[in-house]
Every structure is written in C-alpha cells, then in structure tokens.
C-alpha positions in Angstrom: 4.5 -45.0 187.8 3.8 -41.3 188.0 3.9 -41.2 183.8 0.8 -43.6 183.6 -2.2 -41.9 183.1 -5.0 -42.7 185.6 -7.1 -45.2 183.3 -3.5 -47.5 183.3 -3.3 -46.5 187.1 -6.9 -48.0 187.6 -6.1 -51.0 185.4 -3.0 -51.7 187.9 -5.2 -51.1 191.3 -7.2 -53.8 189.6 -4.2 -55.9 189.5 -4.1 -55.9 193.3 -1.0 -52.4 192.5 -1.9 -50.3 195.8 0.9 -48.6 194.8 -1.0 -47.3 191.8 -4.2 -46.4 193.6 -1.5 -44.2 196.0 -0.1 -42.5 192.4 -4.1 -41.2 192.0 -4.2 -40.3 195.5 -1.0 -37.7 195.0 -2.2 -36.9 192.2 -5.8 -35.6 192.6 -5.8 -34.9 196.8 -4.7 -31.4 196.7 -7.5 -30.9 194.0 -10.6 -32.5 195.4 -9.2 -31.0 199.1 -9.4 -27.5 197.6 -12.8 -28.0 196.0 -14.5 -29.7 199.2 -13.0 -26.8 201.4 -15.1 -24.2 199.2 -18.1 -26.5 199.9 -17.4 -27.3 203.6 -15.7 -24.1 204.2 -14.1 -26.2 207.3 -10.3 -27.4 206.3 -10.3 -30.5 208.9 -13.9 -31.4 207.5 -12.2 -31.1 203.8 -9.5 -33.4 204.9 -12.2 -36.0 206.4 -13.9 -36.1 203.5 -10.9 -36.3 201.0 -10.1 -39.2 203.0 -13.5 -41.1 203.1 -13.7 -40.3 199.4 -10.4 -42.3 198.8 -11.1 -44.9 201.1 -14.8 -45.3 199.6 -13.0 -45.2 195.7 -10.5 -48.1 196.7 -13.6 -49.9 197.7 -15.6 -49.1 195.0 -12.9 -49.5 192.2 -14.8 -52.7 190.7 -17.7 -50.1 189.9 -16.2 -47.4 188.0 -17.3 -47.9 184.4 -14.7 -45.5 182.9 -17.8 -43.5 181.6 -16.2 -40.7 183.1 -12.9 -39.2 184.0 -11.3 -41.0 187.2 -11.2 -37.3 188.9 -15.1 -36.7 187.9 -16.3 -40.3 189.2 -14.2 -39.3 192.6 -15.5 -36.0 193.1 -19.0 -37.2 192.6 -18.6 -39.5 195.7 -16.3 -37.0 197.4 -19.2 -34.2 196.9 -22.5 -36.8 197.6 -20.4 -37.2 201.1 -19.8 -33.2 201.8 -24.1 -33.0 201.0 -24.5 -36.0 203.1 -21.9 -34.1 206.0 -23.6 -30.8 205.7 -27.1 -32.4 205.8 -26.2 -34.1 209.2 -24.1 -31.2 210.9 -27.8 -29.1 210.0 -30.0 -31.9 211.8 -27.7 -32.0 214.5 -28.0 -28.2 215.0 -31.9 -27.8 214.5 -33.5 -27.5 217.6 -36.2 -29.5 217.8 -38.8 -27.3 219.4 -39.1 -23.5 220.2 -37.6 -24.1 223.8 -34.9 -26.0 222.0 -34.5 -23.4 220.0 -34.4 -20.3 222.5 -31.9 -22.5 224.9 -29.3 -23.4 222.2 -29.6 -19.8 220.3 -30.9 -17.5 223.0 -33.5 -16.5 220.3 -37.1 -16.2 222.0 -39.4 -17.4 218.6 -42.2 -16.4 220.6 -40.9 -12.6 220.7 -40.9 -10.3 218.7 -37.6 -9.4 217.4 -35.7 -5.7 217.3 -37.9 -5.3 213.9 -41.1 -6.0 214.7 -40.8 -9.6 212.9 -41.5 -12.5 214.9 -40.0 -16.1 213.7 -38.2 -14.4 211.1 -35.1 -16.6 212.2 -36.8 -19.7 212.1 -38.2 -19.3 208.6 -35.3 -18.3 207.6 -33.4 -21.9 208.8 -36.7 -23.8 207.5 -36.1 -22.0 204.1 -32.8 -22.8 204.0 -33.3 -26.9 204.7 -36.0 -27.0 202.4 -33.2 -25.5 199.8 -31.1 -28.3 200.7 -33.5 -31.3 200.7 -34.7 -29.9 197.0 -30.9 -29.6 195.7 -30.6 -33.1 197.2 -33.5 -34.2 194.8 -32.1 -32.9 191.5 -30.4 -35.1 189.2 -26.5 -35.1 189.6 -26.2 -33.2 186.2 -27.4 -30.4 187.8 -26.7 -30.8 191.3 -22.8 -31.2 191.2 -22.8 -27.7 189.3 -25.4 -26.3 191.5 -23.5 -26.9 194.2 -19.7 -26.1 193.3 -21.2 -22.5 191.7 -23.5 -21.8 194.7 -21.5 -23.3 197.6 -18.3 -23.3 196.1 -18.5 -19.9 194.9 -16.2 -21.5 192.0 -16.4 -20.0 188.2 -17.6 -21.3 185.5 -14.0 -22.0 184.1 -13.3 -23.6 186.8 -16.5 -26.0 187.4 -15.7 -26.8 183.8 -12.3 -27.9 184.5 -13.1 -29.6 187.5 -16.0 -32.2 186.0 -14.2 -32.3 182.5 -16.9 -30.6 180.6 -17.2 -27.7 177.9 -18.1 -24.6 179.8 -20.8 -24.2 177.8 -22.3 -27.3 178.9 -21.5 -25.9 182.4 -23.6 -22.8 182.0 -26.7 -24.9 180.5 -26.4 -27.2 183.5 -26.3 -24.6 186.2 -29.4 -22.4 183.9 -31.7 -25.8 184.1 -30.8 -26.1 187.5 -31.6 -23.4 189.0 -34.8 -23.7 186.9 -35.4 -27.4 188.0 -34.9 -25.8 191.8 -37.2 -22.9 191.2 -40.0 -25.3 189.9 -39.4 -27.8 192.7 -39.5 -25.1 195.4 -42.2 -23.7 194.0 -44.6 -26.7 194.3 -43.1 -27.9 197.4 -44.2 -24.5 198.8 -47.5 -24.5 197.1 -48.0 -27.8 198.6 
C-alpha cells in the first residue's frame, strides 16, 4: 500500500481501508509534527495536535474536495487547531484584573516600573492578543503563511513546500498579509 499515492489512499479510506488512512498517517506525521512544533514551540502540545488533526481528518474525510493536496487540506485543520490551542492557553493566562495580574506575575500595574514606564507589561500582552485576534480574522490565504513565516520562523522555500505552492506565490501571500494585518490593526486601533 505504501506505493499508492495519497488521492488512491483517500479513495481506499473511503472504501471503509483504515489501513489506508494509517499509510497517510506514516506518511505525513513526522511532517506536520515538525511544523506544529515551530508554531507551538511545545513538543507534547505538537504531538496533541498531530493527533487531533488525524483524528478530526478521519472524520472529516467525506469533506475533502481534492481541491488541494491531502497534506495542504491536513495542515490547514492541524494549524486552525494550534491557533485555536494558543488562543486558549493566552485566555487562560490573562489575568483578569490588575490584582489578578500582580498575584499571578508579581508585576504591580499600578507601579511604576525600573524605567519609569507604568503598564508597559500590560500593553504589551494587550498588543500582542489584539495581534492574534486580527491574524485570526484574515483569510486563510494569508493567514497559514502569516503564521508558519512569523511563528514558525520557517523560509520561504520551505512554506512553499509545505502548502504546495510556487514560492513566488508564497512571498505575495505573506507581502498582502502583512499588509491586510497592518490595515486591520490600524483601524482596530483607531477605533
């Protein structure tokens, strides 16, 4: 079974083959585990996710259109569940008032800090979720590269080999989204 490629591997899991759907498994784990640790930065979280990914794929399987590469249809649901991750381990760790704040950090808001600049910790953490809610709003286009680039730290070869696309279109997509973020943090902070 390993010489099928993954569209005949997909045809076979539609058959009721779970042999087939573990064939993709072998084959892309070690992949998507290596790109979700460069956005986790958290090997057991990696390995959780990889896992739901899968799990969520096998359940899915009836959905996949083909538009795209198996591996690029995966890590799509593999990365929407790192953002979703990430976005709950934040909420979990924002206090939720200044108290909250100066018990769980030991950081007084209220004082001054060692350079004369008070709150400059909690702006910073409100800067950075308001980052993460506008990424969240982009379309995936832009997001997925967004993402693997600026929390992946990956290259551009190898975003481009990852999602199956010229690097060239790579580059464009991670230009207009930086763009798309600039203009929607801009107005969000206008607002």
């Amino acid at each position: 079974m390993n010489n099928l490629n993954d569209q005949q591997l997909l045809e076979l899991c539609r058959d009721g083959d779970d042999t087939a759907f573990g064939v993709l498994v072998e084959r892309h784990q070690a992949r998507l585990y290596h790109s979700l640790v460069s956005i986790l930065k958290s090997h057991e979280d990696a390995v959780d996710i990889v896992q739901e990914a899968f799990f969520q794929a096998h359940r899915k399987l009836d959905t996949f259109r083909g538009e795209s590469a198996f591996y690029t249809w995966l890590y799509r649901i593999a990365t929407n569940r790192a953002l979703s991750f990430l976005r709950k381990q934040t909420q979990k760790q924002k206090p939720t008032s200044i108290e909250g704040l100066k018990e769980t950090s030991g950081f007084d808001p209220a004082a001054p800090d060692s350079h004369g600049q008070p709150l400059k910790t909690v702006l910073r953490e409100e800067h950075r979720q308001l980052v993460r809610e506008t990424l969240d709003e982009l379309p995936d286009e832009y997001r997925f590269v967004l993402v693997m680039k600026e929390f992946g730290g990956l290259r551009y070869d190898e975003i481009a080999e990852e999602t199956e696309t010229p690097i060239g279109t790579v580059r464009s997509r991670i230009h207009r989204g930086r763009i798309e973020l600039a203009e929607r943090l801009k107005r969000k902070l206008e607002d």
